[in-house]
C-alpha positions, -999 to 999 in steps of 0.1 A, spaced: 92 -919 -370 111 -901 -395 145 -920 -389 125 -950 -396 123 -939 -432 142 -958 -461 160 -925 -478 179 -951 -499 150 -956 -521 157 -945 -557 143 -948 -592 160 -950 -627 156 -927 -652 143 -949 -677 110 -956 -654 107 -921 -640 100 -907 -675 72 -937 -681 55 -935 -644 62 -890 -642 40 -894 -679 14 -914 -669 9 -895 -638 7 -865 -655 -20 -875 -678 -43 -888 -652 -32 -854 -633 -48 -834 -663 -78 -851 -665 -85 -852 -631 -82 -817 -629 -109 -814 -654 -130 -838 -634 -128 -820 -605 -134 -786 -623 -170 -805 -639 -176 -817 -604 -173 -787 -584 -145 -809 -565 -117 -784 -550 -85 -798 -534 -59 -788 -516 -18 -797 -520 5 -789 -490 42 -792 -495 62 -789 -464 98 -810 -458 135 -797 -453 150 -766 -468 163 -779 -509 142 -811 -504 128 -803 -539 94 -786 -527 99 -760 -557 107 -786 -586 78 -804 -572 58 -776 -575 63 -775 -617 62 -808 -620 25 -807 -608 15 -777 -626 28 -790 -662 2 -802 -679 -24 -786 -657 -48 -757 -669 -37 -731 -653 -69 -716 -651 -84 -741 -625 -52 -739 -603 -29 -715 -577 4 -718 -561 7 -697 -526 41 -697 -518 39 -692 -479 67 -671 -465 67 -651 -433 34 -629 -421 39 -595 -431 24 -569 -404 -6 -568 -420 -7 -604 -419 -2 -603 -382 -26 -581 -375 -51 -610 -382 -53 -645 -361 -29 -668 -378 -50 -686 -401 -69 -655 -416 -43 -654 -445 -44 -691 -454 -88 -684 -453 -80 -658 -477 -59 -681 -500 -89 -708 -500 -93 -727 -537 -137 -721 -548 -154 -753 -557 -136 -767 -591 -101 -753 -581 -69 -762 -566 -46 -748 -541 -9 -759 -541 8 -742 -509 44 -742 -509 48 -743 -470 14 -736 -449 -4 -728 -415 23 -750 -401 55 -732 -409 38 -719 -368 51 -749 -355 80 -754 -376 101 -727 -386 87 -700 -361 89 -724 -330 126 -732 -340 133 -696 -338 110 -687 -307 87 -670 -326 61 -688 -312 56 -693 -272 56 -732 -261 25 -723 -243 6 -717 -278 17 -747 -295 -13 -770 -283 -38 -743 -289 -24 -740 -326 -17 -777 -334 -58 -777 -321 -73 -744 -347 -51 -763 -372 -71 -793 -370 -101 -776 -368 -94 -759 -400 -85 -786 -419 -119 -806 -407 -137 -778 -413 -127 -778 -449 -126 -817 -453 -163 -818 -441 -174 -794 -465 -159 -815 -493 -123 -803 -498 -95 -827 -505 -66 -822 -491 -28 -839 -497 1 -830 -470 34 -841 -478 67 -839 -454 95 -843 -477 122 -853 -457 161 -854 -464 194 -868 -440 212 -845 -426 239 -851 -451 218 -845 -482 207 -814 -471 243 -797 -464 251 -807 -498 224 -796 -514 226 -757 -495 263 -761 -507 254 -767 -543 225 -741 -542 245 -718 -526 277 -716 -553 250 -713 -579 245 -677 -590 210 -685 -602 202 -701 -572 218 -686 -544 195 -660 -535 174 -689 -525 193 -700 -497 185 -681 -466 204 -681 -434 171 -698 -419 180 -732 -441 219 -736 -431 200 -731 -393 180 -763 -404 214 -782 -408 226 -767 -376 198 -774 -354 185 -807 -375 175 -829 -345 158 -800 -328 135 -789 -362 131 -829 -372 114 -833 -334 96 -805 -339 86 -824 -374 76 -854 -358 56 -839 -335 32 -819 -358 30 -846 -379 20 -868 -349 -5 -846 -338 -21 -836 -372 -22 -864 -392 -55 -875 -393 -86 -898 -406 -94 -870 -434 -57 -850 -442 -33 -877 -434 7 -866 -438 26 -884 -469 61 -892 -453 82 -891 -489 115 -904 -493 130 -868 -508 173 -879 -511 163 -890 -542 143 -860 -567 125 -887 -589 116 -912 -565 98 -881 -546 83 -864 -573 71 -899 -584 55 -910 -552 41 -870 -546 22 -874 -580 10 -904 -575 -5 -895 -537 -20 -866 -554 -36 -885 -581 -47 -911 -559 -63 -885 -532 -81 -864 -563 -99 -897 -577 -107 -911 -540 -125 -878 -535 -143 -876 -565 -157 -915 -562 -167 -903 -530 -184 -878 -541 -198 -900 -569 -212 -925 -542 -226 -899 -521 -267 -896 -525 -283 -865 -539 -287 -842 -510 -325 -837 -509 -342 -808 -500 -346 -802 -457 -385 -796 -446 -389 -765 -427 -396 -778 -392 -431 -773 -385 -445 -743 -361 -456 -767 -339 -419 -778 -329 -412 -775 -295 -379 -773 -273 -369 -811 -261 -377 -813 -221 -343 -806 -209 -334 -781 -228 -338 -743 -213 -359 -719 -228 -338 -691 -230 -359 -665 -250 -384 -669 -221 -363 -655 -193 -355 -621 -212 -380 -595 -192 -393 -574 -225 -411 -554 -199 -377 -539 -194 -380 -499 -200 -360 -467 -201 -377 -426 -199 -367 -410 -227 -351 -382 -210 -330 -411 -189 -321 -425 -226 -310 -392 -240 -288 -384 -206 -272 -423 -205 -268 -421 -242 -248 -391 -246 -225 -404 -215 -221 -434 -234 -210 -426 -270 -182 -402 -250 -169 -433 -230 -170 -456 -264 -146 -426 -283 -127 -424 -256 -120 -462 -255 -122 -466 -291 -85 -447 -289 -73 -471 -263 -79 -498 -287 -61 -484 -319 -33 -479 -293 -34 -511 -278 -39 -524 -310 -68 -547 -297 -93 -560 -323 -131 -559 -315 -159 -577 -332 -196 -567 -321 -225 -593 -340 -258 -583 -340 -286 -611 -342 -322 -609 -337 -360 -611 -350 -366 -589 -378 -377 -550 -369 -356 -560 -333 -340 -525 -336 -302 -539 -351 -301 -512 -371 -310 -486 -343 -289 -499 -320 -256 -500 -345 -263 -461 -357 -263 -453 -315 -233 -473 -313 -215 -460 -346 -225 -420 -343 -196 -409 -324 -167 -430 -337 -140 -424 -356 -152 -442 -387 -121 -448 -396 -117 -470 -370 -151 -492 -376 -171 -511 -403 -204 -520 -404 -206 -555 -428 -244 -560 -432 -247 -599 -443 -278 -610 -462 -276 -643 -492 -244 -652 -501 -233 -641 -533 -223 -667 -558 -185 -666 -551 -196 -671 -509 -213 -699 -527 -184 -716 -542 -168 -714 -506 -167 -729 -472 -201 -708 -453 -168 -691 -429 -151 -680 -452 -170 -642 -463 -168 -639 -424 -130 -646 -421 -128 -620 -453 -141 -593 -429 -127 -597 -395 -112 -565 -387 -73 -550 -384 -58 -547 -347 -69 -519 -334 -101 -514 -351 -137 -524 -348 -162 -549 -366 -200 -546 -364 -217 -576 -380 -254 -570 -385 -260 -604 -391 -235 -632 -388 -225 -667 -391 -252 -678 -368 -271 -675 -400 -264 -711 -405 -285 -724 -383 -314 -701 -381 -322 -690 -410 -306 -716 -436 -315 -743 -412 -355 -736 -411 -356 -727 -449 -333 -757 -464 -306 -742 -473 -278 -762 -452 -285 -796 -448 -296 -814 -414 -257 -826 -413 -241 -791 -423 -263 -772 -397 -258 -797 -368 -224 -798 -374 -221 -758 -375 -224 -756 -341 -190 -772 -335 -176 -752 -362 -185 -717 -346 -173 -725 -315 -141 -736 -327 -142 -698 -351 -151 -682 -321 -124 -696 -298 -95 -689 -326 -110 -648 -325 -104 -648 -288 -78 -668 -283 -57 -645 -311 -67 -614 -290 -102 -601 -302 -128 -586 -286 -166 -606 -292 -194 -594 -279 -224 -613 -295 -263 -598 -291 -294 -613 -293 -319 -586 -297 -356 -602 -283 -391 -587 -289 -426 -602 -285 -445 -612 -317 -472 -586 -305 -443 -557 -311 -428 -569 -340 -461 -569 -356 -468 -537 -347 -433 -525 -360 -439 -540 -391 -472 -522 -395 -459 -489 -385 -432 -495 -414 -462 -505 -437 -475 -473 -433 -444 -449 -428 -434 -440 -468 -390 -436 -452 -394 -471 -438 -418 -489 -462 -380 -505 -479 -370 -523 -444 -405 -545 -447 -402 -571 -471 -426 -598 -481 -394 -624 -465 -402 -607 -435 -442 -617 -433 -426 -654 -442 -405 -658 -413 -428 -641 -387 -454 -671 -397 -431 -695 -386 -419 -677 -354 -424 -711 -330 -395 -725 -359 -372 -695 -352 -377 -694 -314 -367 -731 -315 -338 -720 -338 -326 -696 -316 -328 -716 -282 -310 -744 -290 -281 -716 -312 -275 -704 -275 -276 -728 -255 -249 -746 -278 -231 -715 -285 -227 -700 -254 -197 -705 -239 -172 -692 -212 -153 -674 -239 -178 -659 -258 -210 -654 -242 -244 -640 -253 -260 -610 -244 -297 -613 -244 -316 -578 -247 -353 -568 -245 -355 -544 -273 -396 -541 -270 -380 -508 -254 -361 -495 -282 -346 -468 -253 -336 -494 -230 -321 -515 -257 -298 -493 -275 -289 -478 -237 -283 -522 -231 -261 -525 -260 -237 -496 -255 -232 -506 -219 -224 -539 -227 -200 -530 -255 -183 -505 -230 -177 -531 -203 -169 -556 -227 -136 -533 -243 -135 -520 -204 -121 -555 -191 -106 -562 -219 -84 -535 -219 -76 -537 -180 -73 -572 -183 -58 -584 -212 -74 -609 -236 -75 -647 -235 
């Protein structure tokens, strides 16, 4: 593929000034289309050691406002970094609607650089060439442009350009012993090249193969594939009909035939004396300590999500689970709206923001599955963006336990009967009166809409690597007992057995 490449191509001076400033003109005002637009994009720039990814870089920035853009120079994790699944730094680097993202190497320095230097297992190649096309979907369906470029040189062009870095005292501390490996080992990493580009090159971020022996002929056609994806996203997004406001579904909506009713086969009449609960409690919280210091040795991440029908007992059941840790150790992220920022990014992203360190433990009260329960019944994600989320938490949820995390994922189930008498007992109670909410009354009256909500969010979501775990919580006792065991097991085997 790559060999197949014309590297003879060049271009005169005379018409790289003319095309480099006309490119830069319609550069600067797409920019400010996009920023009017909301349109964000995304520039990767990956290629050979020297192959001009830096020079490239100014040249795209210099008659941009810098206000609606950042570079990320991508070099090796850090531990921090590493602490996280691969991809949670690049999540964290994310341009808001308006903006753009120029990344000077990427996510797939994995499959270049660190699987030239074994840094990477063979085994985990397919599994990361497969998050990486997730990711970049992900973002594409929600809007985001995005140009990759390989920038590719001959084997004889890139020796003598490390030579002429390298006798340069301004430039010399740019050469690192990694690059004159490159020219050593070129067949190997221009394999390894092929075959990411092979296996992530598609429909919506296509690879730009650029002719890079020649600087102007590759800045030249880099510009121009920018500028050419920037204004085929925005008539896109010019074409595209208004989105229109989704219906709630109507509390007459029922399950389709085939599909199980999984809310009805939780047994609410499921119930613990409170003398049992105070015994199995206290047993618990002194097996979750002492496993909570087997995971900061093991350095094993946990996440625990809490979903359920309002007054379910969430936040009972978190303070029973939370009241002996180290709370050092564990955060509790309670999720409600997005702010405006959350707003101005892909739905994932606040999540990604607060996955937590090796070693340590996430509670979500509330979670992603927020996208298709609650902003699927009132509107707020349309019929496309909540259909399609299913995929996209599966594919979240496989890259957490596939890079070593714990999930344990709870749905907490009550009858209508006791939620309404919770939410009384809370109207009347002056400490609780806060935790009722006119919202609340809202969503019980469409309770059939929900319980269709939920049935299909588990049967679609359930899956061999991260299962749900239904509980009865008409029992508060029995639930937060339910909870803690489940938790227990779930780091329990984890620890014994390793991780997927």
């Amino acid at each position: 593929m790559l060999n197949s490449l014309d590297r003879h191509q060049t271009l005169d001076k005379a018409t790289y000034n003319q095309q480099m400033e006309d490119l830069m003109q319609q550069l600067r005002q797409l920019q400010h289309r996009c920023w009017k637009s909301q349109q964000s994009c995304i520039v990767v720039l990956e290629g050979w050691a020297a192959s001009g990814k830096g020079s490239l870089v100014k040249k795209l920035v210099q008659y941009m406002d810098p206000r609606g853009f950042r570079v990320h120079p991508i070099w090796p994790a850090t531990p921090e970094e590493r602490s996280y699944p691969f991809l949670w730094r690049f999540w964290q680097k994310l341009p808001p609607k308006g903006h753009i993202a120029i990344f000077y190497h990427s996510w797939y320095t994995r499959v270049l650089e660190d699987r030239l230097f074994k840094r990477i297992s063979a085994e985990d190649v397919p599994t990361t060439l497969r998050h990486v096309n997730a990711f970049e979907r992900q973002l594409t369906d929600d809007g985001v442009a995005i140009a990759k470029f390989w920038l590719d040189l001959t084997r004889k062009e890139l020796k003598q350009r490390l030579k002429t870095y390298g006798r340069d005292e301004l430039l010399a501390w740019r050469v690192r012993p990694e690059d004159w490996q490159q020219v050593k080992r070129y067949d190997r990493y221009q394999a390894l090249a092929e075959e990411m580009i092979l296996h992530t090159s598609t429909g919506s971020a296509p690879w730009t193969l650029v002719e890079a022996d020649c600087k102007r002929w590759a800045r030249v056609k880099v510009l121009g594939a920018v500028v050419a994806t920037l204004g085929e996203a925005l008539d896109r997004q010019a074409l595209a009909p208004p989105p229109c406001p989704v219906p709630s579904p109507p509390p007459s909506q029922r399950l389709e035939p085939m599909e199980p009713n999984w809310l009805a086969q939780v047994d609410l009449t499921q119930a613990m004396a409170k003398d049992d609960y105070r015994a199995q409690l206290k047993a618990m919280q002194t097996e979750l300590r002492q496993l909570q210091q087997q995971l900061d040795r093991r350095k094993l991440p946990v996440v625990v999500l809490f979903e359920g029908w309002d007054a379910a007992g969430k936040g009972g059941a978190i303070k029973r689970l939370t009241d002996v840790l180290d709370p050092r150790s564990y955060q509790v992220h309670a999720f409600a709206a997005p702010t405006d920022e959350e707003k101005a990014q892909h739905y994932l992203w606040r999540f990604w923001r607060r996955l937590p360190a090796a070693g340590t433990i996430g509670i979500f009260d509330r979670s992603w599955y927020g996208r298709v329960l609650v902003e699927r019944i009132e509107g707020f994600a349309q019929d496309a963006e909540w259909r399609r989320a299913y995929w996209e938490i599966n594919e979240f949820e496989s890259q957490l336990v596939t890079g070593g995390y714990v999930l344990v994922k709870f749905w907490l189930h009550i009858s209508p009967e006791e939620q309404l008498h919770r939410f009384q007992e809370r109207q009347q109670d002056p400490f609780k009166q806060h935790k009722l909410t006119p919202e609340d009354w809202r969503n019980r009256e469409q309770w059939a809409a929900y319980g269709v909500a939920v049935n299909q969010m588990i049967q679609r979501t359930h899956t061999p690597l991260a299962p749900w775990t239904l509980i009865p919580a008409d029992d508060k006792y029995y639930a937060r007992v339910k909870v803690l065991q489940s938790v227990i097991q779930a780091i329990a085997t984890a620890l014994k057995f390793g991780v997927a």
